[in-house]
CHARMM internal coordinates of N, CA and C (Angstrom, degrees):
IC EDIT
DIST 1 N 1 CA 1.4413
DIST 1 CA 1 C 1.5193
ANGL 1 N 1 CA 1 C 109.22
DIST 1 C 2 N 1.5847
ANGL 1 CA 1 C 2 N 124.08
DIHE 1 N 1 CA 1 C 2 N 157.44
DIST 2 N 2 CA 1.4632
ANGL 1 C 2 N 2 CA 107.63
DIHE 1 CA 1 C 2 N 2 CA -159.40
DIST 2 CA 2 C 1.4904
ANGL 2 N 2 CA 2 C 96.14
DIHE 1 C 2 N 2 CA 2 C -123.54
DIST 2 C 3 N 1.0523
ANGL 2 CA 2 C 3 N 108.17
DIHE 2 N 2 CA 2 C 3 N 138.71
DIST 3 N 3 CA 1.8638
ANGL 2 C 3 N 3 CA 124.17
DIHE 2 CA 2 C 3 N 3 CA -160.65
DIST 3 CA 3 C 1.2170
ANGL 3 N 3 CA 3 C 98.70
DIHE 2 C 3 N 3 CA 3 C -110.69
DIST 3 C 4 N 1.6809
ANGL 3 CA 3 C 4 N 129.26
DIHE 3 N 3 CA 3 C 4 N 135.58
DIST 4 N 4 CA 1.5786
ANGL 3 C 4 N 4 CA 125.91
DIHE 3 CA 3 C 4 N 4 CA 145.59
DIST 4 CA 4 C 1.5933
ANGL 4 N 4 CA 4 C 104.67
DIHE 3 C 4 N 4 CA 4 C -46.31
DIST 4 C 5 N 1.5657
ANGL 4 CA 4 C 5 N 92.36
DIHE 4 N 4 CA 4 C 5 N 122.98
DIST 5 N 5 CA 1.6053
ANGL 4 C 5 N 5 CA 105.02
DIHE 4 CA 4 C 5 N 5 CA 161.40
DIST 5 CA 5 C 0.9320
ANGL 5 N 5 CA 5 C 102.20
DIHE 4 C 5 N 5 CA 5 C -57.46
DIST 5 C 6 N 1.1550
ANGL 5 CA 5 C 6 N 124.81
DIHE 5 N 5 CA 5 C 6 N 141.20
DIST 6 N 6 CA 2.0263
ANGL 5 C 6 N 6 CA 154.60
DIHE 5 CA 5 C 6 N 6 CA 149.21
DIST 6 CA 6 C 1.2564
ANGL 6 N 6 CA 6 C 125.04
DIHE 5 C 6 N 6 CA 6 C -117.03
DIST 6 C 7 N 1.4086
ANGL 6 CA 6 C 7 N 121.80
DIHE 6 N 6 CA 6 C 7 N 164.06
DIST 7 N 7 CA 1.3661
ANGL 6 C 7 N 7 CA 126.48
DIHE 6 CA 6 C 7 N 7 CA 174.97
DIST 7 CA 7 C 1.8307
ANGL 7 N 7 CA 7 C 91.94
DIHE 6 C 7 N 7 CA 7 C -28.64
DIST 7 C 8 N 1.3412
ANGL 7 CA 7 C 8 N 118.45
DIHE 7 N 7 CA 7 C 8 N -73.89
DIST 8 N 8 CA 1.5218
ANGL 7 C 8 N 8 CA 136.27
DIHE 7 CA 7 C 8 N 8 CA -154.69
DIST 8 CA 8 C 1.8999
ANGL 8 N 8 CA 8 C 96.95
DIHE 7 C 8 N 8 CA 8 C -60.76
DIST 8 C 9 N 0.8729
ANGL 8 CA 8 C 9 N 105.62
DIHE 8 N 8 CA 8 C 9 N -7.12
DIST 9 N 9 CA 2.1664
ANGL 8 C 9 N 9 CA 99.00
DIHE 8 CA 8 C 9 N 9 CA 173.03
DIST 9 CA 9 C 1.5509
ANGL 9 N 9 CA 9 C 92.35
DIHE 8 C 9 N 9 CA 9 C -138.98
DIST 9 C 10 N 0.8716
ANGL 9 CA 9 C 10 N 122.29
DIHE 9 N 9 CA 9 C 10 N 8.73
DIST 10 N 10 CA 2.2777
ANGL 9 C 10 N 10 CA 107.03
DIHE 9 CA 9 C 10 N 10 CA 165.79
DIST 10 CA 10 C 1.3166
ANGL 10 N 10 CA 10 C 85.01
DIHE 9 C 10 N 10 CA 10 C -39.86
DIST 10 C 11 N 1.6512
ANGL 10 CA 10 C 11 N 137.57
DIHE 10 N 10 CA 10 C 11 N -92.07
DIST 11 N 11 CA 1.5954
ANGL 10 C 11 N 11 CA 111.19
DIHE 10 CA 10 C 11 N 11 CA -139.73
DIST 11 CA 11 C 1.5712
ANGL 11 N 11 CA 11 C 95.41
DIHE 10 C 11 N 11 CA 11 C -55.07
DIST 11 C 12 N 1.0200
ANGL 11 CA 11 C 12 N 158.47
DIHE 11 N 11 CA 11 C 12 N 8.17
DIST 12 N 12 CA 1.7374
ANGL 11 C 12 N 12 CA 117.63
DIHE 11 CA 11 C 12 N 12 CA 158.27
DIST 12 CA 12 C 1.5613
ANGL 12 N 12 CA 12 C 99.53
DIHE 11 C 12 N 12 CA 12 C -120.91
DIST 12 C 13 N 1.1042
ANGL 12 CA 12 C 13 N 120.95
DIHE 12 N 12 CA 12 C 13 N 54.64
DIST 13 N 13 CA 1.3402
ANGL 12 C 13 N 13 CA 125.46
DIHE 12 CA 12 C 13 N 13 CA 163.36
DIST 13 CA 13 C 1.2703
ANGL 13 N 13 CA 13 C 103.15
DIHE 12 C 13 N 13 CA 13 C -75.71
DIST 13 C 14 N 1.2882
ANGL 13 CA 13 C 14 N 152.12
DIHE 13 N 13 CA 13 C 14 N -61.07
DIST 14 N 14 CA 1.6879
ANGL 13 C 14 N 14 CA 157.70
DIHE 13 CA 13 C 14 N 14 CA 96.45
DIST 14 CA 14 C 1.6705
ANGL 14 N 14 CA 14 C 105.27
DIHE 13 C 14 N 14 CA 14 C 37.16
DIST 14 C 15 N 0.9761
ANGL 14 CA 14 C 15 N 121.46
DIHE 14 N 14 CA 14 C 15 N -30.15
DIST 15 N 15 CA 1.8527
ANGL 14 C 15 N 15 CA 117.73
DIHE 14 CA 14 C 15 N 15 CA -172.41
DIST 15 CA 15 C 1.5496
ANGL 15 N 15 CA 15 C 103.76
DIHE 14 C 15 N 15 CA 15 C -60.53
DIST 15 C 16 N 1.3235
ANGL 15 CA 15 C 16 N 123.96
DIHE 15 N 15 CA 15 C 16 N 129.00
DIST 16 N 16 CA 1.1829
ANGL 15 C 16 N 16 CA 119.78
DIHE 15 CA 15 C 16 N 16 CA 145.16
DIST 16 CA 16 C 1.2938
ANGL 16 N 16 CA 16 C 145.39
DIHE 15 C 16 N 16 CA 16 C -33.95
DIST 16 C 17 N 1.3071
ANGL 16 CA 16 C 17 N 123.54
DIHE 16 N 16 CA 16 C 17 N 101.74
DIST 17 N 17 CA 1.4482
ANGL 16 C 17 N 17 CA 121.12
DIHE 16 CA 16 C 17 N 17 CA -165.21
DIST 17 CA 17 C 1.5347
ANGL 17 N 17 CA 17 C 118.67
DIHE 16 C 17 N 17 CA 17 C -57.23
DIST 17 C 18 N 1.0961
ANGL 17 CA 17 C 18 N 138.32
DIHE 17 N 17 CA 17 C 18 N 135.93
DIST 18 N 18 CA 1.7864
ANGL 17 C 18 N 18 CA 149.08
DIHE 17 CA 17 C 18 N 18 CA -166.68
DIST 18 CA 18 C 1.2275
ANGL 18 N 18 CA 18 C 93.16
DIHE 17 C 18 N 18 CA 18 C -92.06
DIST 18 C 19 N 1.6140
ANGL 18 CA 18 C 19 N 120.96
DIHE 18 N 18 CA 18 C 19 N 171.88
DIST 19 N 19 CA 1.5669
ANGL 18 C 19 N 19 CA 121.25
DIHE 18 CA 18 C 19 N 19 CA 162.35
DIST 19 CA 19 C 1.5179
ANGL 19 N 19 CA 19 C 112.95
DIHE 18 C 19 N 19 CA 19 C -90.53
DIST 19 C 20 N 1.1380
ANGL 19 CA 19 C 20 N 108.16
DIHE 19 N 19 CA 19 C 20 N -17.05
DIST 20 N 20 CA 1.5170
ANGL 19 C 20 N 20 CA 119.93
DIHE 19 CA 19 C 20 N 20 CA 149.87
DIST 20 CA 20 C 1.6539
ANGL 20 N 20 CA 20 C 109.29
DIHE 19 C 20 N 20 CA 20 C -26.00
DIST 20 C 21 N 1.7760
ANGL 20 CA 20 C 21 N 88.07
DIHE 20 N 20 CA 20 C 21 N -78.15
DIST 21 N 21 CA 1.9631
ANGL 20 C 21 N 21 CA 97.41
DIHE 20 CA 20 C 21 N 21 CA -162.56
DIST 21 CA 21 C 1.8568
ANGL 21 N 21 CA 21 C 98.11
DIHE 20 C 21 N 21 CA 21 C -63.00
DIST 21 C 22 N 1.3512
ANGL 21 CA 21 C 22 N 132.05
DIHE 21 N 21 CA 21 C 22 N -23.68
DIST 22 N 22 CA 1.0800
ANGL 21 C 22 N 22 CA 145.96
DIHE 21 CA 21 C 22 N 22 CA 177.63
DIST 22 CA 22 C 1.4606
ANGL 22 N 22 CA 22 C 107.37
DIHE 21 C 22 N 22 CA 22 C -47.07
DIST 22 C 23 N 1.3336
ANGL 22 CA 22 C 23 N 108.75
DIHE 22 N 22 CA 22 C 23 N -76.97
DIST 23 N 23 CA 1.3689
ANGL 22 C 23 N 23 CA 131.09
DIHE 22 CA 22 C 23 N 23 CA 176.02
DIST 23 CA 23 C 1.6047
ANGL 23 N 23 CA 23 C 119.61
DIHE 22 C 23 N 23 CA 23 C -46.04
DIST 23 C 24 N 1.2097
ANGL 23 CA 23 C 24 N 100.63
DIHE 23 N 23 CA 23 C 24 N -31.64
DIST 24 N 24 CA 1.5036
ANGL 23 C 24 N 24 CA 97.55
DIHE 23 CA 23 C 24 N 24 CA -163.05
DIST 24 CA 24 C 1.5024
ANGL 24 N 24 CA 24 C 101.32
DIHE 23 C 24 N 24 CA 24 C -96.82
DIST 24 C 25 N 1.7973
ANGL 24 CA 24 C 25 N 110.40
DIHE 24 N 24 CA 24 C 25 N -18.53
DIST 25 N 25 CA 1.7663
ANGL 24 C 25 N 25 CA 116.82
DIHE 24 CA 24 C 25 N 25 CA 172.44
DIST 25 CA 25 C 1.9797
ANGL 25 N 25 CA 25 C 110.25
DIHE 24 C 25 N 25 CA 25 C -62.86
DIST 25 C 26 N 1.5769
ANGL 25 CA 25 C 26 N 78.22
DIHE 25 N 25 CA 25 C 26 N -38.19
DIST 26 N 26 CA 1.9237
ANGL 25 C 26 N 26 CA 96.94
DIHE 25 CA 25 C 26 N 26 CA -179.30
DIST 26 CA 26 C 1.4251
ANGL 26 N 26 CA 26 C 110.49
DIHE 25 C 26 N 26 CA 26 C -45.27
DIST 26 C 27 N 1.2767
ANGL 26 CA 26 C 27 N 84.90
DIHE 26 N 26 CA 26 C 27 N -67.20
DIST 27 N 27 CA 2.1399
ANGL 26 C 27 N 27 CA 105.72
DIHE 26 CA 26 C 27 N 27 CA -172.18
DIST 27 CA 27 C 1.6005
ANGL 27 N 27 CA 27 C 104.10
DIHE 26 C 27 N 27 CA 27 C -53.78
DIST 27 C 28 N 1.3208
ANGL 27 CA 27 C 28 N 110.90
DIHE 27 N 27 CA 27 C 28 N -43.27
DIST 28 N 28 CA 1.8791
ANGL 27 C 28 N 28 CA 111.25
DIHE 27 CA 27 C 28 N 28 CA -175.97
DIST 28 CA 28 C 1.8958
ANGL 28 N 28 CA 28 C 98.34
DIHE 27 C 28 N 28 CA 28 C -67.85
DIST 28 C 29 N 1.2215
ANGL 28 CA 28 C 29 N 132.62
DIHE 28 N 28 CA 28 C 29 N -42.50
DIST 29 N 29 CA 1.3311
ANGL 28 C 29 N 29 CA 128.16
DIHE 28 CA 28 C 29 N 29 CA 170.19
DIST 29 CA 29 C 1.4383
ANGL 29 N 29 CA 29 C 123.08
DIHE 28 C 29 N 29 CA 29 C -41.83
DIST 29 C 30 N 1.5555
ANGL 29 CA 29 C 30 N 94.23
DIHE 29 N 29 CA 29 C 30 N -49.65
DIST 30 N 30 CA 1.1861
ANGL 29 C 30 N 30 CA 89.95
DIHE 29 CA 29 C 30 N 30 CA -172.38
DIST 30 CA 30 C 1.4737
ANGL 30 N 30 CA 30 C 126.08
DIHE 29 C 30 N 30 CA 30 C -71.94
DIST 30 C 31 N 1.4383
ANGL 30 CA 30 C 31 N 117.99
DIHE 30 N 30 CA 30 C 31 N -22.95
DIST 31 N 31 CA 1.1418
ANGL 30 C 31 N 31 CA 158.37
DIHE 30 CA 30 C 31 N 31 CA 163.65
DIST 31 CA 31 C 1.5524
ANGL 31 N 31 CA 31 C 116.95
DIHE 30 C 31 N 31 CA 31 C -29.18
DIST 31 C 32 N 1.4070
ANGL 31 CA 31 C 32 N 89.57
DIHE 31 N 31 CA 31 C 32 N -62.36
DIST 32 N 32 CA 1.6544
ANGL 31 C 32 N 32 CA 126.04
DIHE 31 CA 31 C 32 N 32 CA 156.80
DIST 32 CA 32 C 1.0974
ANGL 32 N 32 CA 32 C 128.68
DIHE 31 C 32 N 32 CA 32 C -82.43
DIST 32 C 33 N 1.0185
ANGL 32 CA 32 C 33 N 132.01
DIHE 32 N 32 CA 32 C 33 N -7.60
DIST 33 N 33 CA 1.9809
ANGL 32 C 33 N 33 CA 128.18
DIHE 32 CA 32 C 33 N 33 CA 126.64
DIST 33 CA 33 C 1.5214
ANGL 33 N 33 CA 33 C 106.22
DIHE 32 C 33 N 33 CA 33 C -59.42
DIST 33 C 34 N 1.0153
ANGL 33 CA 33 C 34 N 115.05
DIHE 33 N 33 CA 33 C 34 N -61.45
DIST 34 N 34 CA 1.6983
ANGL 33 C 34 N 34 CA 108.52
DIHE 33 CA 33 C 34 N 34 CA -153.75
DIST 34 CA 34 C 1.9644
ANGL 34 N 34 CA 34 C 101.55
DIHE 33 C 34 N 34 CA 34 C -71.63
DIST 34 C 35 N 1.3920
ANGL 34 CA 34 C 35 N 98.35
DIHE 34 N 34 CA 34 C 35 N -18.92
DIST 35 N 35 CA 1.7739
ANGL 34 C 35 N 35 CA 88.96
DIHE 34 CA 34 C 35 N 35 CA 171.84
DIST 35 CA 35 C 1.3267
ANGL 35 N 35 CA 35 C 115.70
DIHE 34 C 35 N 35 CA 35 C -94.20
DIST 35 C 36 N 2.0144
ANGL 35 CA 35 C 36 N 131.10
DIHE 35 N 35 CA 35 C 36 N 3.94
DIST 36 N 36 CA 1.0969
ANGL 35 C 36 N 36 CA 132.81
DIHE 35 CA 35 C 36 N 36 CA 154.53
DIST 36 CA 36 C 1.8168
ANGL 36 N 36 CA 36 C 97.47
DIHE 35 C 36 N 36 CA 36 C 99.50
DIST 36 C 37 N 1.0130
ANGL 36 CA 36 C 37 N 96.41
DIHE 36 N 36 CA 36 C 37 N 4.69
DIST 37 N 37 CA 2.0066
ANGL 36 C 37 N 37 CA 91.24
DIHE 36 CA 36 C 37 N 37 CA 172.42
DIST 37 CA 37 C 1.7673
ANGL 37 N 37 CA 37 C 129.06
DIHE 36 C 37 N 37 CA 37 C -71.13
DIST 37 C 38 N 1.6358
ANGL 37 CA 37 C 38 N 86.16
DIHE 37 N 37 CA 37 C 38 N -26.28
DIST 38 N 38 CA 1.7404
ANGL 37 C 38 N 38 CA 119.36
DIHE 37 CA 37 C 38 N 38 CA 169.01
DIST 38 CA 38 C 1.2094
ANGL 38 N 38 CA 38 C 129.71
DIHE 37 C 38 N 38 CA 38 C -112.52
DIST 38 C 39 N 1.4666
ANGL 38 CA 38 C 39 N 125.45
DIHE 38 N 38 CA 38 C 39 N 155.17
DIST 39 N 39 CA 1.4729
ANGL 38 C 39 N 39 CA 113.32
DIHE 38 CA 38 C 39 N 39 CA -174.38
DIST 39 CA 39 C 1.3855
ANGL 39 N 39 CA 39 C 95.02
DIHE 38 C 39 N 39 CA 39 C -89.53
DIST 39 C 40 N 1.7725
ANGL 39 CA 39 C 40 N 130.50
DIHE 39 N 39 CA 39 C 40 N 161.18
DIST 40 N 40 CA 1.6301
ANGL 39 C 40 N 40 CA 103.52
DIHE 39 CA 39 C 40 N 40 CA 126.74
DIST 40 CA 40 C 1.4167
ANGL 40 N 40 CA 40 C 142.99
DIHE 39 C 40 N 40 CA 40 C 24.05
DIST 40 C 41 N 1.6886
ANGL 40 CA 40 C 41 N 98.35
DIHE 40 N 40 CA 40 C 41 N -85.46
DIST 41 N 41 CA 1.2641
ANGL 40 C 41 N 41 CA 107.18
DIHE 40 CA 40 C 41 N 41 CA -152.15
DIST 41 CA 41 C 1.6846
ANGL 41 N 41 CA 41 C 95.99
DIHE 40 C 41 N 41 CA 41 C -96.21
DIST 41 C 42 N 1.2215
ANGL 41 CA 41 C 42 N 139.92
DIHE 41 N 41 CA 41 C 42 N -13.71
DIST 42 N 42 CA 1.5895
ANGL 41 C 42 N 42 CA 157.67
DIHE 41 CA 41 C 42 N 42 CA 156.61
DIST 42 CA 42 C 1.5954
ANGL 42 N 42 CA 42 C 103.22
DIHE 41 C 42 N 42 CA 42 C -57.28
DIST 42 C 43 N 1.5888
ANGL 42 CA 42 C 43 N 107.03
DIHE 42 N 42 CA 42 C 43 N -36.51
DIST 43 N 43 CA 2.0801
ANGL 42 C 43 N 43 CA 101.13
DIHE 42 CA 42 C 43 N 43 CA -179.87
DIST 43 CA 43 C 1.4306
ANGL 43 N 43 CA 43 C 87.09
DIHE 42 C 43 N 43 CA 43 C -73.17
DIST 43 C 44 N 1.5154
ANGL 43 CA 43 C 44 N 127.73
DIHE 43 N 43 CA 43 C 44 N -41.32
DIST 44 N 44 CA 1.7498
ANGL 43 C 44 N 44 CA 114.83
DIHE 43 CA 43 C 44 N 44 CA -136.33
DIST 44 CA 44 C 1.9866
ANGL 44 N 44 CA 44 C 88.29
DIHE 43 C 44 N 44 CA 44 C -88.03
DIST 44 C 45 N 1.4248
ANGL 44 CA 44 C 45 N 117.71
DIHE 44 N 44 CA 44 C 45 N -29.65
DIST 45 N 45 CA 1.4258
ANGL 44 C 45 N 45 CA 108.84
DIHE 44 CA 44 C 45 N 45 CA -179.39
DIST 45 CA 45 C 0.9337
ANGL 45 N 45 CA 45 C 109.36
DIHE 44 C 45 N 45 CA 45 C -84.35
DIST 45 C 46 N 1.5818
ANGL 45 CA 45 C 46 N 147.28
DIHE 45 N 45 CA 45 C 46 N -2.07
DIST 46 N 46 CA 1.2747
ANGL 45 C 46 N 46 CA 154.14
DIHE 45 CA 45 C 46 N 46 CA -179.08
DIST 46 CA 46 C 1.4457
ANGL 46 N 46 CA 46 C 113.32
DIHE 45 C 46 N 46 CA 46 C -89.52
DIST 46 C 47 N 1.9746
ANGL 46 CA 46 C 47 N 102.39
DIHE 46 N 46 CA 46 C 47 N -48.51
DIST 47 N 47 CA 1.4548
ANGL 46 C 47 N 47 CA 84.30
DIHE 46 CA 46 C 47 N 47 CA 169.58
DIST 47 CA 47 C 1.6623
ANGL 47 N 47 CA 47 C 128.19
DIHE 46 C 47 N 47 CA 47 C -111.86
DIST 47 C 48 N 1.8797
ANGL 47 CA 47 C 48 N 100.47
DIHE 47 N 47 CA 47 C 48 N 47.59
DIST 48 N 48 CA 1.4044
ANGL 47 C 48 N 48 CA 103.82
DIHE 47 CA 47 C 48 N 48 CA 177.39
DIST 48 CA 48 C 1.8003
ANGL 48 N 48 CA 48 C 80.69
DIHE 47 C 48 N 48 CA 48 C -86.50
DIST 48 C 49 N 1.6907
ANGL 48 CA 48 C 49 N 124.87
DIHE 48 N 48 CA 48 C 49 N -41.09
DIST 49 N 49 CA 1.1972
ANGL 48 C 49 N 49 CA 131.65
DIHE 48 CA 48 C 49 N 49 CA -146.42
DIST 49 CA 49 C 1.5864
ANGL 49 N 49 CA 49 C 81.75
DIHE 48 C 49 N 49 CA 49 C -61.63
DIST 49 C 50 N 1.4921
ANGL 49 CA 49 C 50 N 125.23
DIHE 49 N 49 CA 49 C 50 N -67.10
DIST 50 N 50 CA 1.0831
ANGL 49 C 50 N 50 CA 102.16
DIHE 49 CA 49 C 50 N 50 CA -162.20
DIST 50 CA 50 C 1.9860
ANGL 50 N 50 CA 50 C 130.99
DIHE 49 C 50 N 50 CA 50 C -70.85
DIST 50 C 51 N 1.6399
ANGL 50 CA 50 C 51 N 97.82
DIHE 50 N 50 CA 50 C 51 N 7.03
DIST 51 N 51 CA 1.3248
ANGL 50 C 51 N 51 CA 88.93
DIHE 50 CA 50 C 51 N 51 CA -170.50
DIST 51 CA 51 C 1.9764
ANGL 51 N 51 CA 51 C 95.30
DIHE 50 C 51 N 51 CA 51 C -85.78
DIST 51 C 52 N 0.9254
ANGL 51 CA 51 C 52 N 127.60
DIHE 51 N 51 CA 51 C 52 N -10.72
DIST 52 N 52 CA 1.4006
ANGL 51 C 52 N 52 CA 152.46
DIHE 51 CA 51 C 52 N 52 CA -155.31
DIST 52 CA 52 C 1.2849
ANGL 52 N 52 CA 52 C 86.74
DIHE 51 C 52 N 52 CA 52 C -107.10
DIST 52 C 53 N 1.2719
ANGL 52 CA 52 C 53 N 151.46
DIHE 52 N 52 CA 52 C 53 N -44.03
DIST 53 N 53 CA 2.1397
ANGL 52 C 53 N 53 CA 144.03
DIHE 52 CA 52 C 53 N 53 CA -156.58
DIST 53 CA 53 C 1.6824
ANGL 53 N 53 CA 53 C 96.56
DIHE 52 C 53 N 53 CA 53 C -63.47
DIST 53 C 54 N 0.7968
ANGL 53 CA 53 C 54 N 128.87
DIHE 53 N 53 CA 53 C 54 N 129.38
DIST 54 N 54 CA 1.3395
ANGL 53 C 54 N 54 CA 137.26
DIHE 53 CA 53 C 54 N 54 CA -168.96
DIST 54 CA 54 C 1.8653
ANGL 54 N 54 CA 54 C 101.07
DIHE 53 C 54 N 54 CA 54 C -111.24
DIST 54 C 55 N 1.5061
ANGL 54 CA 54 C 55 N 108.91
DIHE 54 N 54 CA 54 C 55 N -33.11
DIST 55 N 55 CA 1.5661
ANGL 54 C 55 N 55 CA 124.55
DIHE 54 CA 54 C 55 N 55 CA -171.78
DIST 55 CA 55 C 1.8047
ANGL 55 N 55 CA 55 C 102.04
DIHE 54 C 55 N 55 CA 55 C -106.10
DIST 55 C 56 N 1.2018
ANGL 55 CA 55 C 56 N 88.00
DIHE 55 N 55 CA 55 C 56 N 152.31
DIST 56 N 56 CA 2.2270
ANGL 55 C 56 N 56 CA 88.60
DIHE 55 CA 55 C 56 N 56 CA 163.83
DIST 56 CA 56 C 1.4672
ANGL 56 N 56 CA 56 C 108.04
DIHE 55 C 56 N 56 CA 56 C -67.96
DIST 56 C 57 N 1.4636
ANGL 56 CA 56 C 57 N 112.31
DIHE 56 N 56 CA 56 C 57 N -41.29
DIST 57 N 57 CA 1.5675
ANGL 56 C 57 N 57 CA 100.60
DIHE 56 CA 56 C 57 N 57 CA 175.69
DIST 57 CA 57 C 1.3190
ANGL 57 N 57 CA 57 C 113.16
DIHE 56 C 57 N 57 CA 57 C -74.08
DIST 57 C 58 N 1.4734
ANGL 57 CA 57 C 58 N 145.30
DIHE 57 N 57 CA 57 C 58 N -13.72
DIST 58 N 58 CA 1.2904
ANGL 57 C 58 N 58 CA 116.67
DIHE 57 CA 57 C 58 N 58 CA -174.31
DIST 58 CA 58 C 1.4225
ANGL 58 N 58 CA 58 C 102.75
DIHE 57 C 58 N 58 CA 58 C -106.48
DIST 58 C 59 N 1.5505
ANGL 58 CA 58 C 59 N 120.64
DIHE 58 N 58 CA 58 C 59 N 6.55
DIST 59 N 59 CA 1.7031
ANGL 58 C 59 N 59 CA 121.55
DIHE 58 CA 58 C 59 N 59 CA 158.54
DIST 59 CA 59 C 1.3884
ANGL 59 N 59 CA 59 C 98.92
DIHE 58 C 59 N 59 CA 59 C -86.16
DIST 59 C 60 N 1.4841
ANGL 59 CA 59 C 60 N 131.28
DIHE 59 N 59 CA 59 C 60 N -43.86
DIST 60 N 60 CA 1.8485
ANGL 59 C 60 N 60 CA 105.27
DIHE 59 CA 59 C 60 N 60 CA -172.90
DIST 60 CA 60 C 1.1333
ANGL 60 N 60 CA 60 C 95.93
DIHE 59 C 60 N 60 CA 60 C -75.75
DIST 60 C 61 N 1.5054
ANGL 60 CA 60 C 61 N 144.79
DIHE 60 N 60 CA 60 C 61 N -8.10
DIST 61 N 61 CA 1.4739
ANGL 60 C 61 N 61 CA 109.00
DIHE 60 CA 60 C 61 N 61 CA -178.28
DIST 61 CA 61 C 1.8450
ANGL 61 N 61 CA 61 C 117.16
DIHE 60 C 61 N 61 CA 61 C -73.57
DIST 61 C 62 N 1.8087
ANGL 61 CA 61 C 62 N 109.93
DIHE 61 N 61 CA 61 C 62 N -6.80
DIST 62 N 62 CA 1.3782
ANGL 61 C 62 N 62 CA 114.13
DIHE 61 CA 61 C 62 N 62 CA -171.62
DIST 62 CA 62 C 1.8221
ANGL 62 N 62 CA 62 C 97.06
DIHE 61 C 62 N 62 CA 62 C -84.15
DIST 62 C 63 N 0.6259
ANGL 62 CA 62 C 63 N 127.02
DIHE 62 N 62 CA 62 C 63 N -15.52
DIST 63 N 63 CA 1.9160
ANGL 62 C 63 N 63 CA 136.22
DIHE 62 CA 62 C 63 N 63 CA 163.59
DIST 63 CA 63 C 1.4156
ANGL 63 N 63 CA 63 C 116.33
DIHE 62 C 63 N 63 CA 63 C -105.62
DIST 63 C 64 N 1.3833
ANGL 63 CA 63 C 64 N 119.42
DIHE 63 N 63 CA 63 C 64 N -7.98
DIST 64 N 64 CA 2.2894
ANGL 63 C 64 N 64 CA 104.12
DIHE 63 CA 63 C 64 N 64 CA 174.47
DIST 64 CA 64 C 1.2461
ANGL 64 N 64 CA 64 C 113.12
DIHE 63 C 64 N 64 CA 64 C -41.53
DIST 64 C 65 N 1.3773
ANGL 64 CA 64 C 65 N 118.76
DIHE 64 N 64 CA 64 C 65 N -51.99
DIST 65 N 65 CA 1.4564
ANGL 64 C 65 N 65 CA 129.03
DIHE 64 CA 64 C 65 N 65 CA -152.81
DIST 65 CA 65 C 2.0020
ANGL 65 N 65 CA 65 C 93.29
DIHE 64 C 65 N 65 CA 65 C -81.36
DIST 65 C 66 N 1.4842
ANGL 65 CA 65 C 66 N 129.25
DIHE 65 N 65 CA 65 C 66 N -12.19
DIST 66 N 66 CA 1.5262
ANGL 65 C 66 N 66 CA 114.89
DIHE 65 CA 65 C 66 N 66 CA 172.30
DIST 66 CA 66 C 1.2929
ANGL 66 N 66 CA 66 C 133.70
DIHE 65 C 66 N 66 CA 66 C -111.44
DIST 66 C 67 N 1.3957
ANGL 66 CA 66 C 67 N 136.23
DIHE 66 N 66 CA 66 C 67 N 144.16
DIST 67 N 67 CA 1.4376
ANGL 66 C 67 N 67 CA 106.59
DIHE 66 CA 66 C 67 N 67 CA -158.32
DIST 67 CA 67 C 1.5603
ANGL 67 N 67 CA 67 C 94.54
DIHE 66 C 67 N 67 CA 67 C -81.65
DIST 67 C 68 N 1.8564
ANGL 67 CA 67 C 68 N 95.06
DIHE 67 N 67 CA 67 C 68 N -174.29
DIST 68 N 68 CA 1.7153
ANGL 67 C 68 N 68 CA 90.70
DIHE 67 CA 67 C 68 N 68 CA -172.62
DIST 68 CA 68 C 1.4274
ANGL 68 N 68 CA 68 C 105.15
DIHE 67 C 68 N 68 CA 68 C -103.61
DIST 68 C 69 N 1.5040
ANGL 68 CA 68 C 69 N 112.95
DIHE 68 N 68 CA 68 C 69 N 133.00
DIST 69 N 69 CA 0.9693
ANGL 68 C 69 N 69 CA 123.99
DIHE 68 CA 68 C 69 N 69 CA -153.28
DIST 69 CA 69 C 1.5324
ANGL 69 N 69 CA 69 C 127.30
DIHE 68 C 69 N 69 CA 69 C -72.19
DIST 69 C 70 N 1.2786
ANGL 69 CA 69 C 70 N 117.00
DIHE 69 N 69 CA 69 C 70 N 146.62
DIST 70 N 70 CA 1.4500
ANGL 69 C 70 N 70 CA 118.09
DIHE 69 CA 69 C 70 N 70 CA -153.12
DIST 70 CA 70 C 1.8256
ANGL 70 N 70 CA 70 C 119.37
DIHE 69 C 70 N 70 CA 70 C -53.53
DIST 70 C 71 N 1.1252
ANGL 70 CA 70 C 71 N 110.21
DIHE 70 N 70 CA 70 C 71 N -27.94
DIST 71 N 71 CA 1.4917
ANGL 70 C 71 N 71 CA 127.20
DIHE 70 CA 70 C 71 N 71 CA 163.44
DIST 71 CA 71 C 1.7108
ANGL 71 N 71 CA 71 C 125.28
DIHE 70 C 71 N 71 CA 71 C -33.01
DIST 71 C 72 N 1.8708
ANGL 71 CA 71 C 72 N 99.03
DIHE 71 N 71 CA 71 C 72 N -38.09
DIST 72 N 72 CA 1.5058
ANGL 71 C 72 N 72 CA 116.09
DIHE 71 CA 71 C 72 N 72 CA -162.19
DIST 72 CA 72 C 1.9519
ANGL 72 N 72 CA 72 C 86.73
DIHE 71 C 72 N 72 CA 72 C -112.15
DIST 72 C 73 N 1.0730
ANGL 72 CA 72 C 73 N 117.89
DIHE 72 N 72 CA 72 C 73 N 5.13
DIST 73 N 73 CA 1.2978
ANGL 72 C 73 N 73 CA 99.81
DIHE 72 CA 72 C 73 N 73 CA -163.85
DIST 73 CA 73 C 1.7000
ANGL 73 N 73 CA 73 C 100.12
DIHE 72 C 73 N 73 CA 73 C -110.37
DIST 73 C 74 N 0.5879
ANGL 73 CA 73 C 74 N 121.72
DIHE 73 N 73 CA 73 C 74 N -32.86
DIST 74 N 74 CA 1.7808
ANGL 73 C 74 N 74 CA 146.48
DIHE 73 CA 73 C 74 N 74 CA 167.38
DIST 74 CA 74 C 1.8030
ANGL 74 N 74 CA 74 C 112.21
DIHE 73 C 74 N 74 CA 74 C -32.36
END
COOR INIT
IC SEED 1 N 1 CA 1 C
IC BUILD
């Protein structure tokens, strides 16, 4: 399952992102369109970033700035 890097996962900030961690950045976007935190055009540049993140840190940096959405928190 794919975790925001933190102090406590820096060494796998570097991990290769799965389509797993892909998928599940996707689904939280979309999430965040339909609850109005993103525009449109902020989901579609958000998730070119993450179709492009090659690392776990450079896919959580396309979600740092949103919380995680109530769906996954439950």
């Amino acid at each position: 399952m794919w975790v925001r890097p933190s102090r406590s996962t820096a060494p796998y900030s570097s991990t290769p992102v799965t389509s797993l961690d892909r998928e599940q950045v996707l689904a939280d976007l979309v999430q965040h369109s339909v609850d109005g935190r993103i525009t449109i055009a902020e989901h579609a540049e958000r998730s070119g970033q993450a179709l492009r993140a090659s690392t776990c840190s450079e896919l959580a940096a396309v979600t740092a700035d949103l919380p995680v959405p109530e769906s996954r928190t439950g």
